[in-house]
Every structure is written in structure tokens, then in C-alpha cells.
FIKOLZA-1660 file (N, C-alpha, C; in steps of 0.1 Angstrom, whole numbers, plus 5000, padded with zeros to 4 digits):
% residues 155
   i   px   py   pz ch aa at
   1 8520 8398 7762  A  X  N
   1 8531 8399 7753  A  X CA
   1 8540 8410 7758  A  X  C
   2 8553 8404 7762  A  X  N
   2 8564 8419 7765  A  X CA
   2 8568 8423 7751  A  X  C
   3 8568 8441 7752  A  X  N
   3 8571 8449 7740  A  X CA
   3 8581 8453 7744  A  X  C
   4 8591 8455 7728  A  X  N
   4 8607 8458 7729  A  X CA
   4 8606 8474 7735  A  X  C
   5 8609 8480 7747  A  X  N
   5 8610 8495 7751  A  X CA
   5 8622 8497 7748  A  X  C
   6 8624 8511 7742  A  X  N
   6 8639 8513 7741  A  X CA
   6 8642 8528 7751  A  X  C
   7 8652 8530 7751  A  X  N
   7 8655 8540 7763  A  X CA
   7 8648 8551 7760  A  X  C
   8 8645 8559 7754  A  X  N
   8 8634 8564 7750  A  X CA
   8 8621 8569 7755  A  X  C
   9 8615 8552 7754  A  X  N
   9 8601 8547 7756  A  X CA
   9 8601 8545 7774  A  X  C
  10 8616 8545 7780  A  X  N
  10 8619 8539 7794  A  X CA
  10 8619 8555 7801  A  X  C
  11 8625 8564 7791  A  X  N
  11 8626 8579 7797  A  X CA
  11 8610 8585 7797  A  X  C
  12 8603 8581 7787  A  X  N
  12 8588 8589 7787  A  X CA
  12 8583 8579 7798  A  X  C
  13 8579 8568 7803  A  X  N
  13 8573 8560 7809  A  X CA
  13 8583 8569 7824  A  X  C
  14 8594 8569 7830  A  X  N
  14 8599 8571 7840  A  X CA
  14 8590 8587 7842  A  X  C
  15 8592 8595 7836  A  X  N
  15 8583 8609 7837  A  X CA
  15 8569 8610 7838  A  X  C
  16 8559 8603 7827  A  X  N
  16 8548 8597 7829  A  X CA
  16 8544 8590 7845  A  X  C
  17 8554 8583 7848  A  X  N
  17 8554 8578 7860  A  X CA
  17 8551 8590 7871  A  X  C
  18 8563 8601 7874  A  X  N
  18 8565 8609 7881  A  X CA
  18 8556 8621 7881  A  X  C
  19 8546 8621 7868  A  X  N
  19 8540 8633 7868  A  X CA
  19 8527 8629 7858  A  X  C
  20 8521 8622 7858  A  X  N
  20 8509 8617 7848  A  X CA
  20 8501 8630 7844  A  X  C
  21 8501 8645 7846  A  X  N
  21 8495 8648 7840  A  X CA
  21 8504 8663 7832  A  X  C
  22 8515 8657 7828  A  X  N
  22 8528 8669 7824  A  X CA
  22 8519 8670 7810  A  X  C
  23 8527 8682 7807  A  X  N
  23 8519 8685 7791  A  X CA
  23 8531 8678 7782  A  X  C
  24 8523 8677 7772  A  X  N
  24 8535 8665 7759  A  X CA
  24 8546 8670 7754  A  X  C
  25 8544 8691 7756  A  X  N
  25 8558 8695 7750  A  X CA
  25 8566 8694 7762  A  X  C
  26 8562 8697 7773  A  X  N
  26 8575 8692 7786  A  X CA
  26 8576 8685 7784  A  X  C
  27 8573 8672 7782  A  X  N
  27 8573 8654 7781  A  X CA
  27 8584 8655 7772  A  X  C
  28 8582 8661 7759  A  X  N
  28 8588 8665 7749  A  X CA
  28 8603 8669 7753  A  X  C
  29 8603 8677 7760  A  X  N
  29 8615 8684 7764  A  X CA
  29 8627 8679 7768  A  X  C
  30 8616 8667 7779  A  X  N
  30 8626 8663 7789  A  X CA
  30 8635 8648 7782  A  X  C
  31 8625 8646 7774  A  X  N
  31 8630 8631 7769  A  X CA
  31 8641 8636 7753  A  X  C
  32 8642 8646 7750  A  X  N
  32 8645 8651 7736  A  X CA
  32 8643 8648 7722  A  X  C
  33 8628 8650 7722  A  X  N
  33 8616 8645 7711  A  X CA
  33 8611 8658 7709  A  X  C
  34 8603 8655 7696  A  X  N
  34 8595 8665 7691  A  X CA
  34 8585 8667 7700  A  X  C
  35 8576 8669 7699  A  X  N
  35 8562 8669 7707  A  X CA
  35 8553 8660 7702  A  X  C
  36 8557 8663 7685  A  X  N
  36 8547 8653 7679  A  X CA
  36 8554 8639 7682  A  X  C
  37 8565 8635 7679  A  X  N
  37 8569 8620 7686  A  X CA
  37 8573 8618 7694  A  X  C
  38 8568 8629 7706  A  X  N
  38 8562 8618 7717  A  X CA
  38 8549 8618 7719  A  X  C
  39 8541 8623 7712  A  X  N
  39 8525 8618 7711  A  X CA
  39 8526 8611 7705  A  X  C
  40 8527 8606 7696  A  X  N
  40 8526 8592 7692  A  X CA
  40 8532 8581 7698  A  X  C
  41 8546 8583 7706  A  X  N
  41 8555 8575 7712  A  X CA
  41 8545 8571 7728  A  X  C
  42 8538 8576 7731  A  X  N
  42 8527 8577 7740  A  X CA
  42 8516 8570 7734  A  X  C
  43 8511 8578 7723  A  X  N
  43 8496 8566 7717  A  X CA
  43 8505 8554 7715  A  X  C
  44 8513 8547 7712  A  X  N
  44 8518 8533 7709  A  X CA
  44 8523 8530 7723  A  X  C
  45 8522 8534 7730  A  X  N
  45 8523 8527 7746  A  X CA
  45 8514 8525 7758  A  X  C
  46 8499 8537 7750  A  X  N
  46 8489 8533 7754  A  X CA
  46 8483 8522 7740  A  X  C
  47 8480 8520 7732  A  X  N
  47 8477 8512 7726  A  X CA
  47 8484 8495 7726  A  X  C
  48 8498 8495 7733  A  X  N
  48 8500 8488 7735  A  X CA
  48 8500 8481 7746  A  X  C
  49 8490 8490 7756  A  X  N
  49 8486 8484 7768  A  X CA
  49 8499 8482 7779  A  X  C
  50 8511 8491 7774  A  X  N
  50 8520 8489 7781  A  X CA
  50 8518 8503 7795  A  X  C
  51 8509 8512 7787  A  X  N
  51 8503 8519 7797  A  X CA
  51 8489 8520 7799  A  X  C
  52 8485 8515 7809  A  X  N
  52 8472 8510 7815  A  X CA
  52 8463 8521 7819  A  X  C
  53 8468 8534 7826  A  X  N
  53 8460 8543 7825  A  X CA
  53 8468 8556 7836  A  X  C
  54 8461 8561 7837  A  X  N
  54 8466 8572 7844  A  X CA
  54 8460 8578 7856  A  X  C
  55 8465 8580 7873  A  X  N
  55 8453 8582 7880  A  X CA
  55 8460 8591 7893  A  X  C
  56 8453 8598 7904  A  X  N
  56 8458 8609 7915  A  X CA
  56 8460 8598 7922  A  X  C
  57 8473 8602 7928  A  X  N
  57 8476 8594 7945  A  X CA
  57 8469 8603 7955  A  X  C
  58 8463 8594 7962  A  X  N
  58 8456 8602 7974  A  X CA
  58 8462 8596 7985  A  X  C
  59 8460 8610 7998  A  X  N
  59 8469 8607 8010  A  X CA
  59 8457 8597 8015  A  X  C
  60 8457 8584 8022  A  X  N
  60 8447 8579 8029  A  X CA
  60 8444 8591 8043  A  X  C
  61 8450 8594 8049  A  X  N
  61 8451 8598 8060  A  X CA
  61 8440 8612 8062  A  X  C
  62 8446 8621 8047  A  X  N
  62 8436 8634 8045  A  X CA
  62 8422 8626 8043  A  X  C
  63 8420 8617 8042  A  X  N
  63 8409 8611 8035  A  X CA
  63 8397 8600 8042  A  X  C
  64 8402 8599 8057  A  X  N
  64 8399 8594 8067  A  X CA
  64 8401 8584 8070  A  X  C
  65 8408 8575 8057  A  X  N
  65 8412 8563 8060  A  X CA
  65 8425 8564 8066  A  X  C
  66 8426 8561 8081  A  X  N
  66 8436 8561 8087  A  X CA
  66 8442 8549 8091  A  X  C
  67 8438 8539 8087  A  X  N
  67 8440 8524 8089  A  X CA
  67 8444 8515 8077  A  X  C
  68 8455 8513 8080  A  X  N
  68 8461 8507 8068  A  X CA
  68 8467 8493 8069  A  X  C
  69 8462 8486 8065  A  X  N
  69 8471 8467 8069  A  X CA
  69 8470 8461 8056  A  X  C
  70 8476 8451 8057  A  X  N
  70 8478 8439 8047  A  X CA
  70 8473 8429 8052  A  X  C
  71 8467 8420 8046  A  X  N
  71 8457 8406 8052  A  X CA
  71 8462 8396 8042  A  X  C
  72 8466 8390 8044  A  X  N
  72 8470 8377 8042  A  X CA
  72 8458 8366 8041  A  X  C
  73 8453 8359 8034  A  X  N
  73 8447 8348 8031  A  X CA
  73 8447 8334 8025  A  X  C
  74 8449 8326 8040  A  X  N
  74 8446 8312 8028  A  X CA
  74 8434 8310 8025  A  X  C
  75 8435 8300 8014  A  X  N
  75 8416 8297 8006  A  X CA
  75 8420 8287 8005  A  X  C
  76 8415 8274 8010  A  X  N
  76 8415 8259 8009  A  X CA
  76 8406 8258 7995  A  X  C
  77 8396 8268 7990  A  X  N
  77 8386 8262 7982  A  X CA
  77 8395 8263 7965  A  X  C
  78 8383 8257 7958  A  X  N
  78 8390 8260 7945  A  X CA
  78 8379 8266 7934  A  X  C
  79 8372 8273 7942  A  X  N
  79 8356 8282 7937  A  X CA
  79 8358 8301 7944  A  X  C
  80 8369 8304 7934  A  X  N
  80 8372 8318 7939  A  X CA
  80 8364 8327 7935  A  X  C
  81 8352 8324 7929  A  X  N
  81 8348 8336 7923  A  X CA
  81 8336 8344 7934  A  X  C
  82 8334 8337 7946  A  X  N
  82 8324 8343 7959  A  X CA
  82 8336 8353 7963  A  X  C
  83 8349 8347 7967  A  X  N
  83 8356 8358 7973  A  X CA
  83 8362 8370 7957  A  X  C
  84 8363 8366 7947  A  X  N
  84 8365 8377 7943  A  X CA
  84 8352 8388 7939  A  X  C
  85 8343 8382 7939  A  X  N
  85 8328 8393 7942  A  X CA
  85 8327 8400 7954  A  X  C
  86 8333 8395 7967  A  X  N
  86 8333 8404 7976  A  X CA
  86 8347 8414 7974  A  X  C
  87 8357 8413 7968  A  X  N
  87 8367 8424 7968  A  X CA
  87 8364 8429 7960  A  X  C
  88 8353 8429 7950  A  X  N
  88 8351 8439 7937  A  X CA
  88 8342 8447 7947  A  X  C
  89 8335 8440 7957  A  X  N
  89 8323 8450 7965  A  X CA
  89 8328 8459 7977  A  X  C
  90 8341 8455 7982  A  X  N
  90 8343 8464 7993  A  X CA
  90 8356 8471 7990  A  X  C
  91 8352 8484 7990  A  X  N
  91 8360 8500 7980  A  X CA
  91 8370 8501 7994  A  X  C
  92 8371 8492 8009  A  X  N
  92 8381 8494 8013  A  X CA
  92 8395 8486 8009  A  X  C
  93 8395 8475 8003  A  X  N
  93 8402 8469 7995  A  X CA
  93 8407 8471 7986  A  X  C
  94 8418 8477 7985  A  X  N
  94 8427 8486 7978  A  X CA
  94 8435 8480 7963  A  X  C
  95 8438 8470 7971  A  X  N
  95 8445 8459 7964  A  X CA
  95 8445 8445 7962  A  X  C
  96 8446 8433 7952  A  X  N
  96 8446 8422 7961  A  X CA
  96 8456 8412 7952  A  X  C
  97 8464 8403 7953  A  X  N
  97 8474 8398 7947  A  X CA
  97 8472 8385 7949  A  X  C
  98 8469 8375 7942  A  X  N
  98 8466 8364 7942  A  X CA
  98 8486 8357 7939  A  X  C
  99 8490 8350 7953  A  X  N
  99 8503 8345 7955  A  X CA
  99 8504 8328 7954  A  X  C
 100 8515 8329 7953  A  X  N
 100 8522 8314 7953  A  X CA
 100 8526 8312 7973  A  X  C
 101 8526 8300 7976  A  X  N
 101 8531 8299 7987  A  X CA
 101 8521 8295 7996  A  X  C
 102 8523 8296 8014  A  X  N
 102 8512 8293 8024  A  X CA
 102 8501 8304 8020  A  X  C
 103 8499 8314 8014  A  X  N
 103 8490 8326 8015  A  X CA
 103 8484 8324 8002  A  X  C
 104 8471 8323 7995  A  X  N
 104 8469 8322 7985  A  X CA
 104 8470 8338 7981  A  X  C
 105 8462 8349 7988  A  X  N
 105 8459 8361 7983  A  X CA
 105 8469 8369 7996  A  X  C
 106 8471 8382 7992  A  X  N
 106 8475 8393 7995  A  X CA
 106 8468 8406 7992  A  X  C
 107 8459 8410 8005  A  X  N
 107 8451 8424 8000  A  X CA
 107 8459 8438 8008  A  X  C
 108 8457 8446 8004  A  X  N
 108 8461 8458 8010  A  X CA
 108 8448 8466 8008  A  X  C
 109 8446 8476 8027  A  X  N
 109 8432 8474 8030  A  X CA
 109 8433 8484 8038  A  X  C
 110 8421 8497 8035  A  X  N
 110 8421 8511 8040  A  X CA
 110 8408 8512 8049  A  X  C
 111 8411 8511 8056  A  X  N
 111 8394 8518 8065  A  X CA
 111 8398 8527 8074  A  X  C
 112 8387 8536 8077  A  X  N
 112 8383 8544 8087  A  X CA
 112 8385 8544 8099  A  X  C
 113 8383 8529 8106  A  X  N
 113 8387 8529 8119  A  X CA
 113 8389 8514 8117  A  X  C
 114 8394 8511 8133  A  X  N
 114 8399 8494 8137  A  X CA
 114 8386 8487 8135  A  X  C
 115 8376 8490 8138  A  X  N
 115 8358 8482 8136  A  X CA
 115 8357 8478 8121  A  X  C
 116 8365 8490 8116  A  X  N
 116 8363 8487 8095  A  X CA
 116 8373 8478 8098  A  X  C
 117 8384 8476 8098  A  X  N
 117 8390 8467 8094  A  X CA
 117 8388 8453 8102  A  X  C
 118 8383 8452 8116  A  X  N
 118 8372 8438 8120  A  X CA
 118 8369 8437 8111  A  X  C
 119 8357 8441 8110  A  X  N
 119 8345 8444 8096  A  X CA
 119 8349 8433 8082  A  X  C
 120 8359 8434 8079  A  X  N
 120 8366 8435 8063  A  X CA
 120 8374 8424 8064  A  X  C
 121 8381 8421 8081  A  X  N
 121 8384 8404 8081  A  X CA
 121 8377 8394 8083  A  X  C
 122 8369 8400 8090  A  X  N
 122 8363 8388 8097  A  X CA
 122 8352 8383 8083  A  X  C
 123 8347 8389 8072  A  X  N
 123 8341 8390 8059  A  X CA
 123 8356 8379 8051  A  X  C
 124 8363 8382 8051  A  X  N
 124 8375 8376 8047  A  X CA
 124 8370 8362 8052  A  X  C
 125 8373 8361 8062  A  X  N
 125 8376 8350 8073  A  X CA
 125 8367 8338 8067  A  X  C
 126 8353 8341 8064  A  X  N
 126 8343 8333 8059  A  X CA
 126 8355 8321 8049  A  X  C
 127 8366 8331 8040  A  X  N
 127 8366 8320 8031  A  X CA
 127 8382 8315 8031  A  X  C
 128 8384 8316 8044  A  X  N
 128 8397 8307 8050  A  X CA
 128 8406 8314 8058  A  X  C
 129 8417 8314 8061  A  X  N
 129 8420 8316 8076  A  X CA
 129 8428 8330 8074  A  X  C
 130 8431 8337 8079  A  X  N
 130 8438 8354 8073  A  X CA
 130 8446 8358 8086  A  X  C
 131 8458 8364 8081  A  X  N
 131 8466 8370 8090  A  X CA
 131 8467 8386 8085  A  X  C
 132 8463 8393 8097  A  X  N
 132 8465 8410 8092  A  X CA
 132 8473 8414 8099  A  X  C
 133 8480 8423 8095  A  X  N
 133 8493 8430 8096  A  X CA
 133 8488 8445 8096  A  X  C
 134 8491 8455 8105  A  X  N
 134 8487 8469 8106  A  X CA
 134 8502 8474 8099  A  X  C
 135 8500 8486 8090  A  X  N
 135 8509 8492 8085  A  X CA
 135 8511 8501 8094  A  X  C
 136 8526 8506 8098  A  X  N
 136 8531 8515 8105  A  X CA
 136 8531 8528 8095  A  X  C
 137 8537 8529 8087  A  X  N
 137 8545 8534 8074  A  X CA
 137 8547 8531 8062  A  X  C
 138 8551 8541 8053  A  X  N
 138 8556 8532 8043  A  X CA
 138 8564 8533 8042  A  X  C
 139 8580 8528 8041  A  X  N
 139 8595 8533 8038  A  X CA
 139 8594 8533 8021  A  X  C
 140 8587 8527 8009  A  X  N
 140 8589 8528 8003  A  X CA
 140 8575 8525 7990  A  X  C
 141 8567 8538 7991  A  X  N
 141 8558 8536 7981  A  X CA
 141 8560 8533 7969  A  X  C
 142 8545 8527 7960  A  X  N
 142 8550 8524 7946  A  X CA
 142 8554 8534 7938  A  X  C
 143 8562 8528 7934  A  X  N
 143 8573 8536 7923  A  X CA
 143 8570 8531 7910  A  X  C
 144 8565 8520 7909  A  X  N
 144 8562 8516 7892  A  X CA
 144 8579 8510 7887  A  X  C
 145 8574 8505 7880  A  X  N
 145 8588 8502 7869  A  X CA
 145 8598 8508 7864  A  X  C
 146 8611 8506 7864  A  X  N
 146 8619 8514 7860  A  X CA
 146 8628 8507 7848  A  X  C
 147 8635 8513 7839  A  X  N
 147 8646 8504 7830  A  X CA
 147 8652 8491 7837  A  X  C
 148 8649 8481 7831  A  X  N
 148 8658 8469 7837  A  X CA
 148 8669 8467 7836  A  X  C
 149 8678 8461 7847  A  X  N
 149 8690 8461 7849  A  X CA
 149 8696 8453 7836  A  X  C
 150 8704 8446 7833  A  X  N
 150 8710 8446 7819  A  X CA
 150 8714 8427 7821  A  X  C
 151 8726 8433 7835  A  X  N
 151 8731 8424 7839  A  X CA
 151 8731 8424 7854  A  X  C
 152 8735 8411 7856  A  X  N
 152 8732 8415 7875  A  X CA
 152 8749 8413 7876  A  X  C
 153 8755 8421 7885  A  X  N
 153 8770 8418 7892  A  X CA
 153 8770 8408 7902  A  X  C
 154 8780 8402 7900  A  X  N
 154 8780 8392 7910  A  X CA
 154 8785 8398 7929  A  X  C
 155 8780 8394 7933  A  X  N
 155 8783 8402 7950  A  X CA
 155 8794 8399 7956  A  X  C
% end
């Protein structure tokens, strides 16, 4: 269910975003709230599951995961629950996006070296045909959600 955010709710969520572990009277500060309302304006956005949780961005690279791709997968079958037991099992699997189109799934996928990521397609591969893509960069990490546009202008 989408919940009505008001600009407010868009300003705490944008900061939250940028800094998940700010104390509530900065939070307070920046959004121009009490402290007490925006603790509660925060419990009613975790309670509403509009905020899912809160967690550290880690560099892969300090971390030895220096290998970073996107795998693409089609799955001819219609018994997903073997391949989703294997992405619950392998902690190099970052991500996984179940799509519309030629690709059923979309994983984003961290290992150690080129052998881990063999390793982690070819495990893939079992359950239909995969195309991996090595990440160069990111030009643009997740940023999360921002206030929605209103109206779109015509070009």
C-alpha cells in the first residue's frame, strides 16, 4: 500500500537517506521539527514499512571483493524456488531482481577474484542460460528515492 508522504516526511527520508545514523535533534534541525516530532514522524515511517531498515555502505574493493558484474538470467522453468535457495546461499550475490523481458532475473554479484565469479555463473548456468557483464565503475550509485516529480514537462 503507497502512503500519502508529505514534504516533510520527503525531507526526513532524504537525510535519513544521506546519513542513517544522524542523531534525531539534527534530523530535527534540518527538517524544522521538534525532536519529539520527528521521532515519531520516523516511528510512523518505520511502522509503516515505508522504512525498511537502516545499514553501512561498504567499499567492495577495501573488502576484497574486487569483482563486480551483473548476470543476467534466463529461466525457461517455472519451479523457482531451487534457484532462489541458491541466492539465499551465496553471500556473493548482492542483489537479485526478478524482470520482465528476454532476462527473467537480474543479480549484481561481488567476488574476490575472476574464479569466484566462474564459480557463481557457471552455478547460475545450471538453471538457464546467463549473460555477465563485468562492472567497470559506477557513474551512479544507489541513491534511494527522492520526492516525486509532480508533473513531467513536455521536451
Amino acid at each position: 500500500m503507497t502512503e500519502s508522504l508529505d514534504e516533510t516526511d520527503w525531507a526526513i527520508l532524504t537525510e535519513l537517506q544521506n546519513d542513517g545514523r544522524i542523531a534525531f535533534t539534527e534530523l530535527a534541525r534540518r527538517v524544522n521539527l521538534s525532536a519529539s516530532a520527528t521521532t515519531e514522524r520516523v516511528r510512523r515511517l518505520e511502522a509503516a514499512e515505508v522504512i525498511t531498515g537502516y545499514r553501512a555502505e561498504v567499499d567492495l574493493e577495501r573488502t576484497g571483493y574486487g569483482v563486480l558484474a551483473v548476470v543476467r538470467l534466463k529461466y525457461p522453468g517455472t519451479r523457482h524456488e531451487p534457484l532462489h535457495r541458491l541466492i539465499g546461499e551465496r553471500s556473493e550475490i548482492l542483489e537479485c531482481l526478478r524482470t520482465t523481458g528476454d532476462d527473467c532475473y537480474v543479480l549484481k554479484v561481488a567476488t574476490t577474484s575472476m574464479a569466484g565469479l566462474e564459480e557463481i555463473v557457471d552455478a547460475l548456468a545450471q538453471f538457464g542460460s546467463t549473460t555477465t557483464n563485468l562492472v567497470l565503475s559506477s557513474t551512479l550509485p544507489f541513491r534511494g528515492p527522492q520526492v516525486p516529480r509532480t508533473r513531467v514537462r513536455p521536451l
